[in-house]
N, C-alpha and C positions, 0 to 999 in steps of 0.2 A: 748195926747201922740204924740210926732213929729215922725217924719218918723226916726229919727237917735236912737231911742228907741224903736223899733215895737214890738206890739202883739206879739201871736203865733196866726200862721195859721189857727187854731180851736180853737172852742167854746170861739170866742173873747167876744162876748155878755157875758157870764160868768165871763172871766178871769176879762175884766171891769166892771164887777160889782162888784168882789171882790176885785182891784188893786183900785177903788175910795173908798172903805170903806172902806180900810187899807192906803190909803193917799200914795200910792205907797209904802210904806213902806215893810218891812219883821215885820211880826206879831209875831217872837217867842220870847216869854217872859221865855226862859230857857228849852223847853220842850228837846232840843238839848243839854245841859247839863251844858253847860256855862250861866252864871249868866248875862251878860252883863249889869255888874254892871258900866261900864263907862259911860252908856247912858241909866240910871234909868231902867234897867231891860228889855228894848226892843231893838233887835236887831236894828241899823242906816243904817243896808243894802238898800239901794233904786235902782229901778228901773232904768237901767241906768248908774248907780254911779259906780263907780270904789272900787274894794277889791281884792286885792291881784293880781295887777296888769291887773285885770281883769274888763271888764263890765259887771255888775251884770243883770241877767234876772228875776225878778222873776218870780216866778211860782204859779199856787192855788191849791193847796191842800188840804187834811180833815185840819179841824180845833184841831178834838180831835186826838191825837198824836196815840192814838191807833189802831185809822184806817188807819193808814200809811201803817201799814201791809195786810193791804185787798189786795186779788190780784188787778189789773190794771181793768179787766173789772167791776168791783163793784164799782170800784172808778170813773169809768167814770158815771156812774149815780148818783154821791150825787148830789143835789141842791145848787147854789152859796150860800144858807145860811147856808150849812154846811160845807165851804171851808174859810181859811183865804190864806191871801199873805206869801210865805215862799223863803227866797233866797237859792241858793240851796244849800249853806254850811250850812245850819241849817236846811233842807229836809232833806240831806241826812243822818247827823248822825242823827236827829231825826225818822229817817225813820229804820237807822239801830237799834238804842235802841225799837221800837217797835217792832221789827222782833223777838231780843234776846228775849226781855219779852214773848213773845208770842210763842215762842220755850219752853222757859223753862217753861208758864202754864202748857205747851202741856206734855212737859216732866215729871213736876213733878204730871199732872193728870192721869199717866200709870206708877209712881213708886211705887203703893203702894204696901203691900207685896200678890198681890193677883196670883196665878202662872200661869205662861208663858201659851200658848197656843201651842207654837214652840219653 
């Protein structure tokens, strides 16, 4: 990686070992909800690269979309083999659809008809 595309500041050892086994690539194959059906099912976000007038950073995060929603200090402990590459327009709604699901387990595992407490 040249110096006009740098790291994050921490846990570079990581981030590089996720950003070479995803070929600097963004890893979402839809988990964000678009199909990225123009470029066989995987996002073309790269490292670097330009989207939306912008320079794309990527970032590593949980692999399984579910753990998006873990708080921040749980996620700093997974292991690079349970992180892929995500650009951040496909973190973030992927991140937001895991929040909702996980709101609504929550929800609908206290709707049953069993009575209030308060």
């Amino acid at each position: 990686m040249t110096s006009e595309h740098p790291a994050p500041i921490a846990a570079t050892d990581t981030w590089h070992t996720v950003m070479a086994a995803a070929g600097h690539r963004c890893q979402c194959t839809g988990q964000c909800g678009q199909r990225h059906a123009r470029t066989q099912g995987r996002c073309d976000h790269t490292h670097g690269g330009y989207a939306g007038g912008h320079t794309t950073r990527l970032l590593a995060a949980p692999a399984d979309p579910a753990q998006l929603a873990l708080p921040t200090h749980h996620l700093a402990t997974l292991p690079a083999e349970a992180l892929t590459a995500w650009c951040p327009a496909c973190h973030d709604t992927a991140r937001a659809r895991a929040v909702r699901a996980a709101r609504q387990a929550t929800a609908d595992r206290f709707a049953d008809d069993s009575p209030a407490l308060f």
